[in-house]
C-alpha positions in Angstrom: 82.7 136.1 109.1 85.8 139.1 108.4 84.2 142.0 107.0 85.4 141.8 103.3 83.4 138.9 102.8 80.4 140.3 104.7 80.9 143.1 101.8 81.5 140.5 98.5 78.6 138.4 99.3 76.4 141.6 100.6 77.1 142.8 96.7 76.4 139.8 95.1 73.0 139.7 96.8 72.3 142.7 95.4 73.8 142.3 92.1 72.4 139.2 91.4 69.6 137.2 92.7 67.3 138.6 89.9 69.2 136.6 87.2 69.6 133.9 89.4 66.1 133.4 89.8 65.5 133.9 86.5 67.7 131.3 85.2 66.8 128.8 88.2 62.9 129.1 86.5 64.2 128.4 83.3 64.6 125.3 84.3 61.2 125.1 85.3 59.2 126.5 88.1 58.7 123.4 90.3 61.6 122.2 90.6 63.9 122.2 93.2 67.4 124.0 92.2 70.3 122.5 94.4 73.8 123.4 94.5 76.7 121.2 95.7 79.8 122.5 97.1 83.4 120.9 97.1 83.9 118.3 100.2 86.5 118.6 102.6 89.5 116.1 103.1 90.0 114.9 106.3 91.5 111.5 105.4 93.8 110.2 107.9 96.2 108.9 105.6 97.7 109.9 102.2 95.8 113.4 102.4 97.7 114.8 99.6 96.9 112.2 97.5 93.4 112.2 97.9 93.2 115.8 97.8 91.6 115.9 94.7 88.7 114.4 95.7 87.5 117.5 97.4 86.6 118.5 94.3 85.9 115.0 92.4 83.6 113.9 94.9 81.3 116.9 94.4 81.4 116.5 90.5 80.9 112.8 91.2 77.7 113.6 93.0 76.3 117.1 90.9 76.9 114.3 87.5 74.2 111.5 90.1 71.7 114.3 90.6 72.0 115.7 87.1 70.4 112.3 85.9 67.5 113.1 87.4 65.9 116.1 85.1 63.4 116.9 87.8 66.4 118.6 89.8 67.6 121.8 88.2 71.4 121.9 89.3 73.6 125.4 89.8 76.7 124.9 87.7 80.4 124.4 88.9 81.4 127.5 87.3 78.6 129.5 88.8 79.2 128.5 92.4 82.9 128.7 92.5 82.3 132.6 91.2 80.7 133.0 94.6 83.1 130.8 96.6 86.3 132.6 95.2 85.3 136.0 97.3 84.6 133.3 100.6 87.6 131.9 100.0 89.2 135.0 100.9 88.5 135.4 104.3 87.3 131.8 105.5 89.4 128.6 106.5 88.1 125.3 106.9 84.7 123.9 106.4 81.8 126.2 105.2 79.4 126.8 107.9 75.1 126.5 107.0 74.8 130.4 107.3 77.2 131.0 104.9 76.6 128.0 102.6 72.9 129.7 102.8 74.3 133.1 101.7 75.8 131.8 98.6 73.1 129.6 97.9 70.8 133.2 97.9 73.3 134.8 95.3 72.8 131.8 93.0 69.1 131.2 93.3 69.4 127.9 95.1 66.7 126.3 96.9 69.3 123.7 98.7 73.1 123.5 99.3 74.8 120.4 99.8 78.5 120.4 101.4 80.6 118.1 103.6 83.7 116.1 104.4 85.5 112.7 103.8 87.2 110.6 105.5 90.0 107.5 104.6 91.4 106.0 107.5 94.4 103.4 107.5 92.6 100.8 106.3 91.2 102.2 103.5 87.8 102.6 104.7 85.8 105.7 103.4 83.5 107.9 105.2 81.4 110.4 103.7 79.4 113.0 105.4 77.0 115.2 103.0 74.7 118.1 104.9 72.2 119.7 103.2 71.1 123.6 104.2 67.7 125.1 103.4 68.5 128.5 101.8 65.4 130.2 102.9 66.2 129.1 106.2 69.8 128.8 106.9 68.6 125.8 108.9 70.3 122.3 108.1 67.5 120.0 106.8 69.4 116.7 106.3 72.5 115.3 107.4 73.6 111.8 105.1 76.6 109.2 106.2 77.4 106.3 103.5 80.6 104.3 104.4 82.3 101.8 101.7 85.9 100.7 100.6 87.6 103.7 99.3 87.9 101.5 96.4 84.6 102.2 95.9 84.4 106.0 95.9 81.7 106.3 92.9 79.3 103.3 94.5 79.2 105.5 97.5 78.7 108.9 96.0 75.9 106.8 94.3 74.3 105.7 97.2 74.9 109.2 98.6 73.5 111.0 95.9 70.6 108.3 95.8 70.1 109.1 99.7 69.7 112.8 99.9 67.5 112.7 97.0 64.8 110.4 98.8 65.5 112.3 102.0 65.3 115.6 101.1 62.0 114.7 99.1 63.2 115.8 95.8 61.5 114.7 92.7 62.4 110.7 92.0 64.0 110.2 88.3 62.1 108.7 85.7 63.3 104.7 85.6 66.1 104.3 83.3 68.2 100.7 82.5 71.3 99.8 84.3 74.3 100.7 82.3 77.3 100.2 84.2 78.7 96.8 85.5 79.2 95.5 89.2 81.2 98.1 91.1 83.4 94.9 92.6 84.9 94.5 89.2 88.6 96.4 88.3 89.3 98.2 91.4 92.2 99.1 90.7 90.9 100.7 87.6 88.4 102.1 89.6 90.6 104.2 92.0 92.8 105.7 88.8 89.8 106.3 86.9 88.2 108.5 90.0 92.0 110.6 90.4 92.0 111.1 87.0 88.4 112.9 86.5 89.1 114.1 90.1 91.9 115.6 88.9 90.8 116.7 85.6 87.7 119.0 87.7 90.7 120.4 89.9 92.7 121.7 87.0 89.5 123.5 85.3 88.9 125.0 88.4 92.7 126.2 87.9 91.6 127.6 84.9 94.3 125.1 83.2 92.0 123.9 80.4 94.5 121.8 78.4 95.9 119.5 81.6 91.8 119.4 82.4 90.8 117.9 78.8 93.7 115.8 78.7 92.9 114.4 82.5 89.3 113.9 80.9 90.8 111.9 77.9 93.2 109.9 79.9 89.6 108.8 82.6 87.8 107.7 79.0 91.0 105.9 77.9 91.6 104.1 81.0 88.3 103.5 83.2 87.0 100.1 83.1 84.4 99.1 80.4 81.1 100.0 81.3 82.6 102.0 84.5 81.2 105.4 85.5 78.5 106.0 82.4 77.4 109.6 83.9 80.4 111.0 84.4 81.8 109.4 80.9 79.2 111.9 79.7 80.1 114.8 81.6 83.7 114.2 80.6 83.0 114.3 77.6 80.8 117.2 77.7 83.5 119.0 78.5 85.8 118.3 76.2 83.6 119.4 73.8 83.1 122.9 75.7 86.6 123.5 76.4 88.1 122.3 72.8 85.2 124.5 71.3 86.1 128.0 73.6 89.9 127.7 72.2 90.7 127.4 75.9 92.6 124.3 75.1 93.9 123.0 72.0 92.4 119.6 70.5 94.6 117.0 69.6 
């Protein structure tokens, strides 16, 4: 790793692990605080376009695990603090030591990064690892494969995956509320860009394009489509109408 991010994440260690502890047993001292980084996109075709799924697909997944309140989750806004000063002076995928080393700085217990893949057919291929901070070791390694039509029912079985194989706490039973992923696929896909999209352009710190991406996924996803990340959409909505970072019309 280049030296100046040796040095950013060397201060950050020292600046704040005591607040990230803190604020990880807030949430409760037995549970497990996990933190999921943005995927990488290796899709073989239309890589552009699916470009924002780097970032949906982790939001996709951090809005699965959040259902579960047994699993206290590091926020997006938190982790990409940390990642900015990587970011500087590292290409390509993150690697387990360093994924462990940011995962320190925020008080995580686990960090979960990876890569997808869309081939010419339009098959997707997700590959989620999971590192153990305390050991810079990775503990689990998950593939789920679907229709990239499908994107959430993957992330779902993804999410559903890691959870049971990295023994983290199962979620209290809750009712079904979504319909048969089969149904509206083509609803489906420009649902997933649009909140895919509307995470990319708060992560630009472009807060009116975000809550107008986040109105536009609630307008035009299927009925019954997506109910967990309906809420986080509209979560934040409310936080970013209600911080005057974007006007509310």
């Amino acid at each position: 790793m280049p030296r100046n991010t040796v040095g950013a994440i060397t201060l950050a260690i020292v600046l704040c692990p005591a607040m990230a502890r803190a604020q990880a047993l807030q949430q409760g001292p037995q549970q497990p605080v996990v933190a999921v980084m943005n995927f990488t996109n290796s899709s073989l075709v239309d890589n552009a376009t699916y470009e924002p799924f780097t970032v949906g697909l982790a939001g996709m997944l951090l809005s699965e695990l959040r259902a579960n309140p047994r699993v206290a989750l590091i926020e997006r806004e938190r982790l990409n603090q940390v990642l900015e000063e990587v970011a500087r002076g590292q290409s390509g995928q993150i690697d387990p030591n360093t994924a462990a080393r940011v995962g320190k700085v925020l008080g995580a217990g686990h960090m979960i990064f990876g890569a997808f893949v869309i081939d010419r057919r339009g098959n997707l291929r997700i590959d989620a690892r999971a590192v153990n901070v305390e050991t810079s070791l990775v503990e689990h390694v998950e593939t789920v494969t679907d229709d990239a039509d499908n994107l959430l029912r993957a992330v779902q079985r993804l999410g559903r995956q890691l959870s049971e194989r990295m023994h983290l706490p199962a979620s209290p039973a809750r009712g079904e509320t979504g319909r048969t992923l089969e149904e509206a696929k083509r609803g489906q896909v420009l649902a997933n860009l649009k909140y895919a999209r509307a995470l990319l352009e708060e992560d630009r710190n472009n807060a009116e394009r975000a809550v107008q991406l986040y109105r536009e996924f609630l307008a035009e996803s299927p009925p019954g489509y997506a109910p967990r990340q309906r809420e986080e959409a509209e979560a934040r909505i409310r936080v970013l109408t209600a911080s005057g970072s974007a006007e509310d019309g």
